[in-house]
C-alpha positions as CSV (number, residue, x, y, z in Angstrom):
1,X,2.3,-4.5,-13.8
2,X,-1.0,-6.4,-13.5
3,X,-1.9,-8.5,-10.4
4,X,-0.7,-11.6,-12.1
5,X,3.0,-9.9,-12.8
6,X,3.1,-8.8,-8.9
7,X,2.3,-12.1,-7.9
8,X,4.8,-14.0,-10.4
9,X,7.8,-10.9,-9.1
10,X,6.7,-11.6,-5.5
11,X,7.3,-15.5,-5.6
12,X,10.6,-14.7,-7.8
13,X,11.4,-12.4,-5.1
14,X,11.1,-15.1,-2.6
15,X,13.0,-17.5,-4.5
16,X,16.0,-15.3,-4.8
17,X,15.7,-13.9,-1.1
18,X,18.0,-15.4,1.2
19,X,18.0,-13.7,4.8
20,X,18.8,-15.4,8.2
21,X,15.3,-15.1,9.7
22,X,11.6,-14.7,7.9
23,X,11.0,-11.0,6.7
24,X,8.0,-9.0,6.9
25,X,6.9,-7.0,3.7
26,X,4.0,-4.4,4.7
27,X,2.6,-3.1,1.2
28,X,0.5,0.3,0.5
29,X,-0.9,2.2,-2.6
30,X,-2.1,0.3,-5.9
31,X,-0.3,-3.0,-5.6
32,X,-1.7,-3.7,-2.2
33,X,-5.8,-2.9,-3.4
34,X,-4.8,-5.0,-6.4
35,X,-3.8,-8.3,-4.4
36,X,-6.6,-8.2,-1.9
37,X,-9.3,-7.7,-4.4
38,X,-10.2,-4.4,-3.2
39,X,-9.1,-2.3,-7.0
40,X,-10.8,-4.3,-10.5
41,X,-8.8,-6.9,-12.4
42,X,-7.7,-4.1,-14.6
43,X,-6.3,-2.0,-12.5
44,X,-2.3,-2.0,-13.2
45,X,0.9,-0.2,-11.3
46,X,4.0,0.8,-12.4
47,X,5.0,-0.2,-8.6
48,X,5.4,-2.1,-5.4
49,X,5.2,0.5,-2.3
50,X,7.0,-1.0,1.3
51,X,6.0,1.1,3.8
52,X,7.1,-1.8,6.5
53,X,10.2,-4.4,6.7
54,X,10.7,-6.3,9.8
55,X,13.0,-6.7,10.4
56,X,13.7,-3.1,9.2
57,X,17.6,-3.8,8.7
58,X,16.0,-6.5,5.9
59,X,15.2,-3.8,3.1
60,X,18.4,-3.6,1.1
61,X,18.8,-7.5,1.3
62,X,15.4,-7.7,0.0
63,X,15.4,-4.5,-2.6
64,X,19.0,-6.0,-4.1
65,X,17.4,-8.9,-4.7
66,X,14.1,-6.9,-6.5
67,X,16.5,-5.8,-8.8
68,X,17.6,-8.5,-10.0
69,X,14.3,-10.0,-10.3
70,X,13.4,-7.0,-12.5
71,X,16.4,-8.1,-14.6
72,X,14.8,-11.5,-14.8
73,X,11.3,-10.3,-15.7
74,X,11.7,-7.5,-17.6
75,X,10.8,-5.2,-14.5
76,X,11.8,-1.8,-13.8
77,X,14.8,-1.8,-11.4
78,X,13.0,-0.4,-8.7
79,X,9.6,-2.1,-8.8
80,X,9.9,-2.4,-5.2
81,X,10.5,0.3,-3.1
82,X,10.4,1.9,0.0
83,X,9.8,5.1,-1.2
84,X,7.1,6.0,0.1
85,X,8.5,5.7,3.6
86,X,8.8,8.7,3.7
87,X,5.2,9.5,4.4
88,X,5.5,6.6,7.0
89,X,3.6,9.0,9.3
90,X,1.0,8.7,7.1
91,X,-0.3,5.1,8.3
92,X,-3.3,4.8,10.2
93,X,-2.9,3.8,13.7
94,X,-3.4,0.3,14.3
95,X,-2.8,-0.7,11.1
96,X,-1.6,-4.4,11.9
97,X,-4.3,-5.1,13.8
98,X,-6.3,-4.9,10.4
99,X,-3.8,-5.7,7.8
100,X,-4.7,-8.4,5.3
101,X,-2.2,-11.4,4.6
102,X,-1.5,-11.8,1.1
103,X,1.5,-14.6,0.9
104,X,4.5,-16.2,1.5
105,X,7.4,-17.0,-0.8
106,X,10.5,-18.2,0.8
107,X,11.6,-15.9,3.5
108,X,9.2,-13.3,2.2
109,X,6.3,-13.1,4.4
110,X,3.9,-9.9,2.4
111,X,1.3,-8.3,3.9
112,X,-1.3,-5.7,2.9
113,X,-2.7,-2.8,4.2
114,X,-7.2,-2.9,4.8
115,X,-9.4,-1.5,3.0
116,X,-9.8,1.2,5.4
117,X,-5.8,1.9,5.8
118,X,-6.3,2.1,1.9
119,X,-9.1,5.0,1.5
120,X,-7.6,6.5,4.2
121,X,-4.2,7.3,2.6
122,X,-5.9,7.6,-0.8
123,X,-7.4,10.6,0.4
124,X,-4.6,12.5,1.9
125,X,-2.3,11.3,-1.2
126,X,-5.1,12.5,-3.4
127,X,-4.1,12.2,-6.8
128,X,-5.8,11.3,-10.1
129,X,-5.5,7.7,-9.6
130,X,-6.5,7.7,-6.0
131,X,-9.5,9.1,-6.3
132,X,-10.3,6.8,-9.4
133,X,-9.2,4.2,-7.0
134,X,-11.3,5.1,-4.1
135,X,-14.2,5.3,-6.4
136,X,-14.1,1.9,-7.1
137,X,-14.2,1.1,-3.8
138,X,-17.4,2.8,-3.2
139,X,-16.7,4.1,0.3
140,X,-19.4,3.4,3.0
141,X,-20.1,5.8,5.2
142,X,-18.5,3.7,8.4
143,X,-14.8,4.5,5.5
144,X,-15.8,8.2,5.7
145,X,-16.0,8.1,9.9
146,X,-13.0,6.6,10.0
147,X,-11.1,8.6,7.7
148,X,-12.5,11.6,9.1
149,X,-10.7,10.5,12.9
150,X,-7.9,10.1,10.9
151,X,-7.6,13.1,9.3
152,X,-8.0,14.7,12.7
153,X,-4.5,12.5,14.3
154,X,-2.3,13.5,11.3
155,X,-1.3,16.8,12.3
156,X,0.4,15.5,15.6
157,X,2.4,13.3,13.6
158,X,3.6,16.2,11.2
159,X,1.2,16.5,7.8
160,X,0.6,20.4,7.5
161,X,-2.7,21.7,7.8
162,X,-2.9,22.3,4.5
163,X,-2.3,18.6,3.3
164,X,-5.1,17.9,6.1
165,X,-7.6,20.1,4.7
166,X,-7.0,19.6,0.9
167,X,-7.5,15.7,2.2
168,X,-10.8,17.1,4.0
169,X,-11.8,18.4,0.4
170,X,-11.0,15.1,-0.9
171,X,-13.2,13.4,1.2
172,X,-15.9,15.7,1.4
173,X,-16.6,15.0,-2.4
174,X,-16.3,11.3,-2.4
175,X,-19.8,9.6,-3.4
176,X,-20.9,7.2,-0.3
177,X,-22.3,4.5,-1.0
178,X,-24.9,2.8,2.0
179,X,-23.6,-0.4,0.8
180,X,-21.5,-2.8,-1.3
């Protein structure tokens, strides 16, 4: 999916949404860099990552009615998901403070994570594609201070120490830019 399909299943998604009081949609990963700017025009996902409904009791109301929308737009069934939940620990502190307002359709009130929130789990997850990502982010060095405090809270919420220090690696080879 390109940032224009996300957009177009997002407003579908809010069309078809029916809930008794406005839902909160916090998202992470690749989708959320594409519709704040942050990743290039190209950039595509085979995804929509919810790390955050609030209400929380909100998700399967709002993940049936992603399925059907992937039915209506050719979509894989689970385009949106809460998957990655699972890592919820994984969030930066303070993350609403700085989260970044991308719509709302209907109900459906979606929200972003920052910039910052972004590097920061791009270099624990560490993969291929977030490192690509990160790169075209070109990291200042106030990202790499900030991840670095990071890094050093995650073990009291559960990441291993090796996850912590592979992220450390991670980060350590990242090129910093002085400036965008």
């Amino acid at each position: 999916m390109n940032t224009t399909t996300v957009e177009r299943a997002l407003e579908k998604l809010g069309e078809r949404f029916s809930y008794h009081t406005d839902v909160e949609l916090l998202l992470v990963g690749g989708a959320a860099g594409m519709l704040t700017g942050l990743l290039p025009p190209t950039r595509t996902t085979t995804d929509c990552d919810v790390m955050v409904y609030v209400p929380e009791d909100a998700r399967s109301a709002v993940e049936l009615a992603a399925e059907h929308v992937a039915g209506e737009l050719g979509l894989a069934a689970a385009w949106l998901n809460s998957n990655v939940q699972l890592r919820r620990d994984a969030l930066p502190d303070d993350w609403q403070r700085r989260r970044v307002w991308i719509g709302q359709w209907g109900r459906l009130r979606v929200y972003a994570i920052s910039r910052v929130d972004l590097i920061a789990m791009k270099v624990l997850a560490g993969r291929a594609q977030d490192l690509e990502d990160i790169h075209s982010m070109k990291p200042r060095p106030d990202d790499v201070a900030f991840v670095r405090r990071y890094l050093d809270g995650l073990g009291a919420k559960g990441t291993t120490p090796e996850q912590i220090a592979e992220a450390r690696d991670v980060l350590e080879s990242l090129e910093i830019h002085d400036h965008e």
